[in-house]
C-alpha positions as CSV (number, residue, x, y, z in Angstrom):
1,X,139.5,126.7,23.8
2,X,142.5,128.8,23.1
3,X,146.2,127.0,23.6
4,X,148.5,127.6,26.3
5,X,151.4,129.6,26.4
6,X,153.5,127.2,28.1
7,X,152.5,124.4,25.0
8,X,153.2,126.5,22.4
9,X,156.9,127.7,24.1
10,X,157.4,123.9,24.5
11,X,156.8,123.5,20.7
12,X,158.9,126.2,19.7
13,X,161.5,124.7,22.0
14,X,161.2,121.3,20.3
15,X,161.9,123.3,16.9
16,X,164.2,125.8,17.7
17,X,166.9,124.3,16.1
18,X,165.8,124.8,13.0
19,X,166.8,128.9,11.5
20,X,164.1,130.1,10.5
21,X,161.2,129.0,12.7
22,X,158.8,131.7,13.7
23,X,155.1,132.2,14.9
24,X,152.3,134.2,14.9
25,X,149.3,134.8,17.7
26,X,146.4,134.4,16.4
27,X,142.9,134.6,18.1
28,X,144.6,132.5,20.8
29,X,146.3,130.4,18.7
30,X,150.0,130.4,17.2
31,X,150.2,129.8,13.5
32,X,153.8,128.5,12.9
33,X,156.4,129.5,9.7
34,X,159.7,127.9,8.6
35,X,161.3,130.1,6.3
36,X,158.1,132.1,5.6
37,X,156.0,129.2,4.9
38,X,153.6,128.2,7.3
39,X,154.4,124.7,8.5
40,X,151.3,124.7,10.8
41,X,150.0,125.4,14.0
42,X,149.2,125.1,17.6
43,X,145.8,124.8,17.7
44,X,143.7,123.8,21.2
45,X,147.0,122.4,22.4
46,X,147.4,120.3,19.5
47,X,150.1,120.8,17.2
48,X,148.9,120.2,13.7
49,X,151.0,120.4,10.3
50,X,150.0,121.1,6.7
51,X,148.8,117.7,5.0
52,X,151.4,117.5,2.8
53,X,153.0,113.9,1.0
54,X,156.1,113.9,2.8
55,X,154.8,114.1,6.0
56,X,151.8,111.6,5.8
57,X,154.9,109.2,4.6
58,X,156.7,110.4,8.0
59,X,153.6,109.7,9.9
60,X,151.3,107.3,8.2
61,X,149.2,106.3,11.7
62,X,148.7,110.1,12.3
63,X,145.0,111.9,12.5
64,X,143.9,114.1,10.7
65,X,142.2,117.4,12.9
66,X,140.6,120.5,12.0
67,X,142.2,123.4,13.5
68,X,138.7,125.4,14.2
69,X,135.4,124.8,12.3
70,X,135.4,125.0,8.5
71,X,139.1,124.8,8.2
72,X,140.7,121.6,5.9
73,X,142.1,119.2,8.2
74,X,145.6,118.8,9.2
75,X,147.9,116.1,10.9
76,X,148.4,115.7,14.3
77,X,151.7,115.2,15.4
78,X,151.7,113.5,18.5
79,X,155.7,112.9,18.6
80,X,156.4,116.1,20.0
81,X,158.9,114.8,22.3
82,X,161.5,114.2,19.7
83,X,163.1,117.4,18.6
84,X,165.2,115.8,15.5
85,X,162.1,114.1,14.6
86,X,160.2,117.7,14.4
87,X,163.1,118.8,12.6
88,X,163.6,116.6,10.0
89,X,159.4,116.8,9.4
90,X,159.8,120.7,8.5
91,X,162.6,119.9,6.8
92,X,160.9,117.4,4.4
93,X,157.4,119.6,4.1
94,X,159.6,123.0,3.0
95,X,159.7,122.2,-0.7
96,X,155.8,120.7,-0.6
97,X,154.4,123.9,1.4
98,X,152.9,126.6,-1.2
99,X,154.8,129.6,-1.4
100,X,153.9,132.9,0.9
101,X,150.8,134.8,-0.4
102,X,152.2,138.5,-1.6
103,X,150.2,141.5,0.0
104,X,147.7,142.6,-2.0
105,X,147.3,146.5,-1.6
């Protein structure tokens, strides 16, 4: 089941005051950067962030999901309704998140 449009807009909505937030279609998904980093996801109308300390300590009752078969598991956020709490989440998982991949040519 791909996501919706409208979920994914209301995410980036949610997120959009941070600089820097940007996304990516993917095979009817949206993977989601902060600064270049990816952050996460919208995934089946889920939105799901890296497992990373600092958010498991923002979110300690949160689920962990797969995105799609075979992938590691990430955390659900189900507080999508608060937009400083989104904010101060990516915030916190910048420094934790590995750095972008270079292209390999």
């Amino acid at each position: 089941m791909a996501s919706s449009k409208d979920y994914f807009e209301f995410i980036m909505d949610r997120l959009s005051g941070l600089d820097g937030i940007t996304a990516r279609p993917m095979m009817g998904e949206y993977i989601i950067y902060f600064r270049g980093k990816i952050i996460g996801g919208v995934y089946d109308d889920r939105f799901l962030v890296k497992n990373v300390p600092s958010a498991r300590k923002m979110m300690p009752e949160a689920e962990l999901e797969t995105p799609y078969e075979g992938a590691k598991e990430m955390i659900l956020v189900d507080n999508v309704d608060n937009p400083d709490f989104l904010r101060e989440l990516v915030l916190n998982m910048f420094d934790e998140l590995p750095a972008k991949k270079p292209l390999r040519r």
